[in-house]
C-alpha positions as CSV (number, residue, x, y, z in Angstrom):
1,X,5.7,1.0,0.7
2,X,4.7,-2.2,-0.2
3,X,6.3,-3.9,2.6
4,X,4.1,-1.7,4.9
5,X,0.9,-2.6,3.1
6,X,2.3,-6.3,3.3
7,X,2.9,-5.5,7.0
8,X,-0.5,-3.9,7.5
9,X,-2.7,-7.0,6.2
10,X,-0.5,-9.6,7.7
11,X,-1.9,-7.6,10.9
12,X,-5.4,-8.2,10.1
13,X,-6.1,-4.2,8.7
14,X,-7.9,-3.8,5.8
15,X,-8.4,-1.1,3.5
16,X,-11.2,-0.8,1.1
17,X,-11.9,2.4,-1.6
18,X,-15.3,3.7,-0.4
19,X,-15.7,6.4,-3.4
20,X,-13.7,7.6,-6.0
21,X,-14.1,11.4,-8.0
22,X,-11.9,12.2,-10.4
23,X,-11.2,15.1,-12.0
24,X,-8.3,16.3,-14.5
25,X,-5.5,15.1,-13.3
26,X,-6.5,14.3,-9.6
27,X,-8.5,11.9,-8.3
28,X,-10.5,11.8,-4.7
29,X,-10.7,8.9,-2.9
30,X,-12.3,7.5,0.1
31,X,-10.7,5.0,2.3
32,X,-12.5,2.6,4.8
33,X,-9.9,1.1,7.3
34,X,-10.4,-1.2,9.9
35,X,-8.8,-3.4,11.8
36,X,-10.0,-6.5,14.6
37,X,-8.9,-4.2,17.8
38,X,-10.3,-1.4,16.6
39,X,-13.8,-0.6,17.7
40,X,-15.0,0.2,14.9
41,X,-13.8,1.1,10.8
42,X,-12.9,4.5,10.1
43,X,-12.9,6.5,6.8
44,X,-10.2,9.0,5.5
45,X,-9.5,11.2,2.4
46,X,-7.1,11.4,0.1
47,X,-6.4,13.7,-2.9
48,X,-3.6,12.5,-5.3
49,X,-2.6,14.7,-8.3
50,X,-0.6,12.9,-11.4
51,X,2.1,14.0,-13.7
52,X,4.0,13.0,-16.0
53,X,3.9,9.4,-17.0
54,X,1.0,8.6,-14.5
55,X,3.1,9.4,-11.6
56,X,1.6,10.7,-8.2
57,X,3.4,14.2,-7.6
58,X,1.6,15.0,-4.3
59,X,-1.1,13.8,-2.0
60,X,-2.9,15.2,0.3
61,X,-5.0,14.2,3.3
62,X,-8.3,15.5,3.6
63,X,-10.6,15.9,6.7
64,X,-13.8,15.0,4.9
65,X,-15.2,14.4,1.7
66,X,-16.1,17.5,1.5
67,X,-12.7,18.7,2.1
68,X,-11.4,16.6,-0.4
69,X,-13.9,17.7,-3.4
70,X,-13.1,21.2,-2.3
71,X,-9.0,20.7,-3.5
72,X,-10.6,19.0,-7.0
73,X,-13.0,21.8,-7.6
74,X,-10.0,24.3,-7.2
């Protein structure tokens, strides 16, 4: 995975954490990505739920922010 990251910025894509919610043991997060041929950044959600030993044990993408606060609240 870190070779893709690697891969990713060596291309000029750039990914910055546009919000963060956490709550228990899950945490929301939102993602601004762009990239030079791209017209324009995007943002995308991501829910990722921790277990033992501060390991992610699933994540999930999320259409919205709403989306995403919805799998925290529930």
């Amino acid at each position: 995975m870190v070779d893709l990251l690697s891969s990713h910025s060596e291309n000029g894509r750039r990914f910055r954490v546009s919000e963060a919610v956490e709550q228990g043991a899950a945490v929301a997060l939102g993602l601004t990505i762009s990239q030079p041929d791209w017209s324009g950044p995007v943002e995308v959600f991501k829910v990722f739920t921790f277990g033992a030993r501060d390991r992610v044990v699933h994540m999930q993408d999320c259409d919205s922010c709403e989306s995403a606060l919805a799998i925290l609240a529930g």
